[in-house]
C-alpha positions in Angstrom: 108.0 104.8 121.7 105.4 101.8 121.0 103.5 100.3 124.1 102.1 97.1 123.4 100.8 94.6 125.8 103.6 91.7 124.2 106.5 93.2 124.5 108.3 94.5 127.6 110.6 97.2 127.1 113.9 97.0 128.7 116.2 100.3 129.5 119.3 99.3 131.8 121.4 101.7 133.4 124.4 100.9 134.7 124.8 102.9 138.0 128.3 101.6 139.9 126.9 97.7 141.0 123.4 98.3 140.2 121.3 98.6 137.4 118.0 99.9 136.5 115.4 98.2 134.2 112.4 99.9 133.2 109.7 97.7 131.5 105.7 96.8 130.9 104.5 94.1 132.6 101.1 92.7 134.2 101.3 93.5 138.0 100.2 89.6 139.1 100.7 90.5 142.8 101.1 93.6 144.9 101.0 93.2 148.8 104.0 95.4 149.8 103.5 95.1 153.5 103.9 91.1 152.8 107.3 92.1 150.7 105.8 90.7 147.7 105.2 92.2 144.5 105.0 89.9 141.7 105.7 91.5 138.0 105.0 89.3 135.0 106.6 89.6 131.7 105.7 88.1 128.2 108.4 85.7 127.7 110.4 86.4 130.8 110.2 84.6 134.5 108.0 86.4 136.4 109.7 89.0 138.9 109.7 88.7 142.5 110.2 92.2 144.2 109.9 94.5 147.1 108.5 98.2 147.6 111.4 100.9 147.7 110.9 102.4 151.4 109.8 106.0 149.5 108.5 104.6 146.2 106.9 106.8 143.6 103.6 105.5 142.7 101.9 107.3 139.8 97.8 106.2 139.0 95.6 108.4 136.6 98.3 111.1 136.1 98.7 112.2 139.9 100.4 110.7 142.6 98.8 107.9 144.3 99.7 106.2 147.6 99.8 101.8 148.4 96.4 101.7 148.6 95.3 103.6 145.9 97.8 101.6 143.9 96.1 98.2 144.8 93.3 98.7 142.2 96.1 98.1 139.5 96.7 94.5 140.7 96.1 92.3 137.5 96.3 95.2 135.4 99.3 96.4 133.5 101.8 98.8 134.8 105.1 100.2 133.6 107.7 99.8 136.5 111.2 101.3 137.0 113.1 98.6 139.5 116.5 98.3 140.8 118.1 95.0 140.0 121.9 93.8 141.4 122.1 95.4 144.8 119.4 93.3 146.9 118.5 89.8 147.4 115.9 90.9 145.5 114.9 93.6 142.7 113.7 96.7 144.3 110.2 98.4 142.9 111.1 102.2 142.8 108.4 103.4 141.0 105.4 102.2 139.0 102.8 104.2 137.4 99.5 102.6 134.6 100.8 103.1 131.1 99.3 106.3 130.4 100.3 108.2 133.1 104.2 106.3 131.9 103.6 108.2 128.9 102.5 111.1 130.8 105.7 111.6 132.8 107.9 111.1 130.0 106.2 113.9 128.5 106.2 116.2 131.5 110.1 115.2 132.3 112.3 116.1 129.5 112.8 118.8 126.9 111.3 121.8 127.1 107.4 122.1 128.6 105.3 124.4 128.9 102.7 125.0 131.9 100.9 127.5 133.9 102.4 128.3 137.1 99.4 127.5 140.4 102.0 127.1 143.0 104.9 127.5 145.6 105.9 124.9 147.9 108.9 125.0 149.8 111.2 124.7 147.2 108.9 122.9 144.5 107.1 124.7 141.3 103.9 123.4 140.9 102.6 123.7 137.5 99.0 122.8 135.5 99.2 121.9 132.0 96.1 122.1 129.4 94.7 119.1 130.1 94.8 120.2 133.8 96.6 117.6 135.5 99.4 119.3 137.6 103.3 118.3 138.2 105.8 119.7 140.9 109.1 120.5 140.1 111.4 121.0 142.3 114.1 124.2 142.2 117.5 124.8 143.7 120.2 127.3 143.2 121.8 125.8 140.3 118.3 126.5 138.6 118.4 128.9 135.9 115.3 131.8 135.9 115.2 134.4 133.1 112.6 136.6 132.3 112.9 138.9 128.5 116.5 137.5 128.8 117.7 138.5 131.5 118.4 137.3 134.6 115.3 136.6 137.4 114.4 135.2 140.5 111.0 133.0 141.9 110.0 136.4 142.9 109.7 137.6 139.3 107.0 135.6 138.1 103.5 135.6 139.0 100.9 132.6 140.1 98.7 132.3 136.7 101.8 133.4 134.6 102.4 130.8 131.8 106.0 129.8 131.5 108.5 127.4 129.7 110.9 125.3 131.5 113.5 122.6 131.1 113.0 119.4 133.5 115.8 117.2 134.0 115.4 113.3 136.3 117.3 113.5 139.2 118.6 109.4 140.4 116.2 109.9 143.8 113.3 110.6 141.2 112.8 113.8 142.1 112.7 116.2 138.8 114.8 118.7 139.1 114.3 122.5 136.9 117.1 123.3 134.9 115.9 126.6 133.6 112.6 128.5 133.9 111.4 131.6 131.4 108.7 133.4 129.6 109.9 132.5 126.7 110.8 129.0 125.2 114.2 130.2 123.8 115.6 131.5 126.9 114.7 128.1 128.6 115.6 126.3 125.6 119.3 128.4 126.4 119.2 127.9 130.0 118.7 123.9 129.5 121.4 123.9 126.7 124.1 125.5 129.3 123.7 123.2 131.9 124.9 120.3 129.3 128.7 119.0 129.3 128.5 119.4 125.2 127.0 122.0 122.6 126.5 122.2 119.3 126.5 125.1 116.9 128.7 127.8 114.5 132.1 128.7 115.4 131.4 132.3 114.2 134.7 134.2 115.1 138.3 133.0 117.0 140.4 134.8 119.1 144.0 133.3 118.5 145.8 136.2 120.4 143.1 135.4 123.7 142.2 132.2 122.2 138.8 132.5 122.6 136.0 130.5 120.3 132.9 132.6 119.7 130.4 130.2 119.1 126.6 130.8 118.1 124.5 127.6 119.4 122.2 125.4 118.2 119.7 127.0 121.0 120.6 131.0 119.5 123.4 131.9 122.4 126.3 133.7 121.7 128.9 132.2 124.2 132.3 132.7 124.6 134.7 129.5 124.9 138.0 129.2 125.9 140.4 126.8 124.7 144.3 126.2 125.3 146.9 123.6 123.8 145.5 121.1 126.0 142.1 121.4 124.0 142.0 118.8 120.9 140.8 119.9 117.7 139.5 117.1 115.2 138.0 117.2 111.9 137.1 113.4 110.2 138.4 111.8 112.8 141.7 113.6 112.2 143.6 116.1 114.8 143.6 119.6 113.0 145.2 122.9 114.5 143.1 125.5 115.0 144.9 127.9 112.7 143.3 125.2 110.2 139.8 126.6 111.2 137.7 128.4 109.0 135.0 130.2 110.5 131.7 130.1 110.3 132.4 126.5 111.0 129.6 123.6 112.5 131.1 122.2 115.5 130.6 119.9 118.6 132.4 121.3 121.9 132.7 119.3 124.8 133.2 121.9 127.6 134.1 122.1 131.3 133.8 125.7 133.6 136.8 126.6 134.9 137.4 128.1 137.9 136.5 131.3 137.1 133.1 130.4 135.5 134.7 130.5 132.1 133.3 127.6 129.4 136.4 125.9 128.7 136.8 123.6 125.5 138.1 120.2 126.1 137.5 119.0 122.5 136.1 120.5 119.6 134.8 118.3 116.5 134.9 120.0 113.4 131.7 119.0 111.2 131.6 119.2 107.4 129.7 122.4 106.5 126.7 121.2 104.4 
């Protein structure tokens, strides 16, 4: 992604009424006790806002309160504000442009840090360049150490680790999976996701049972039923049609028994 001081970039969300836009733009004005936070954009009206009552306010790659934020006033700032629910646009979090960069960096895929910390239920972890990020944990979060199955308990303060982040709508950022090795984070992120991709490698009519090897290296076993639809160009296929190994995309649901379930399955050319 390109930052440049002349364009504002724009990412909307459509969340029920209200929306999210997330752009660059000089902060002109910033007295939040006074309710007025002026944001001005090249080519757009300027932006007349209000502080979220628990914003997240990011300065120099750390966490900054109002009145360390202050000393960005006439500067530029990337913001993340709430637009279609209020009188006005509410400022949810705001951060200078590098430390933007920053947290898109530390917030997605899979990252790497040394773990320096337990706080009630948040990881605290310090990367190279030494700046340090909490993540917060719950019981949906996937450990794994060598593979197997692992608890907080089974890693040690100092211990480097990989981990998959995922943004959480109250801007907390939540772990998905946490290992000692990137591909066993890499898996734990992948089966959290609704969809998959990778090699049909075996079927199952008789149990009808998809063994599929993923794009992330796990063997997983899906099950499908007539309900599940089979495509291939667009076309419905049957599964008897299937040749493994076969590339495929399966959207998935768990069904009450834990079980992956296949709710459509697109058959991709092999290459």
């Amino acid at each position: 992604m390109r930052w440049t001081t002349c364009v504002a970039l724009c990412l909307t969300t459509v969340l029920g009424w209200a929306e999210t836009e997330i752009f660059l733009a000089t902060l002109a004005q910033f007295d939040p006790d006074g309710g007025k936070i002026i944001l001005r954009r090249t080519g757009k009206p300027d932006m007349n806002a209000t502080l979220h009552k628990k914003p997240r306010l990011w300065l120099n790659k750390q966490p900054a309160d109002i009145e360390q934020f202050r000393q960005l006033e006439g500067k530029q700032v990337m913001a993340r504000v709430s637009v279609g629910t209020q009188v006005r646009p509410v400022v949810r979090e705001m951060a200078d442009p590098d430390t933007w960069k920053w947290l898109e960096k530390v917030r997605r895929g899979i990252v790497k840090g040394t773990l320096v910390g337990v706080e009630d239920n948040y990881l605290i972890f310090e990367f190279p360049d030494k700046t340090r990020f909490a993540y917060k944990f719950t019981p949906k979060t996937r450990f794994e150490r060598d593979g197997t199955p692992a608890t907080i308990e089974d890693f040690a303060i100092g211990e480097t680790l990989y981990f998959a982040p995922r943004l959480l709508s109250n801007l907390d950022t939540m772990l998905l999976s946490v290992s000692n090795t990137e591909k066993d984070a890499n898996i734990g992120r992948e089966r959290t996701l609704p969809s998959l991709q990778g090699t049909i490698q075996s079927i199952d009519r008789q149990k009808k049972i998809l063994k599929v090897l993923t794009r992330a290296g796990d063997l997983r076993e899906i099950r499908y039923d007539e309900n599940t639809e089979f495509t291939f160009k667009g076309k419905p296929v049957k599964v008897e049609q299937i040749k493994p190994p076969a590339r495929a995309t399966i959207h998935r649901t768990r069904d009450e028994e834990g079980n992956d379930y296949a709710r459509k399955v697109t058959i991709q050319p092999n290459q």
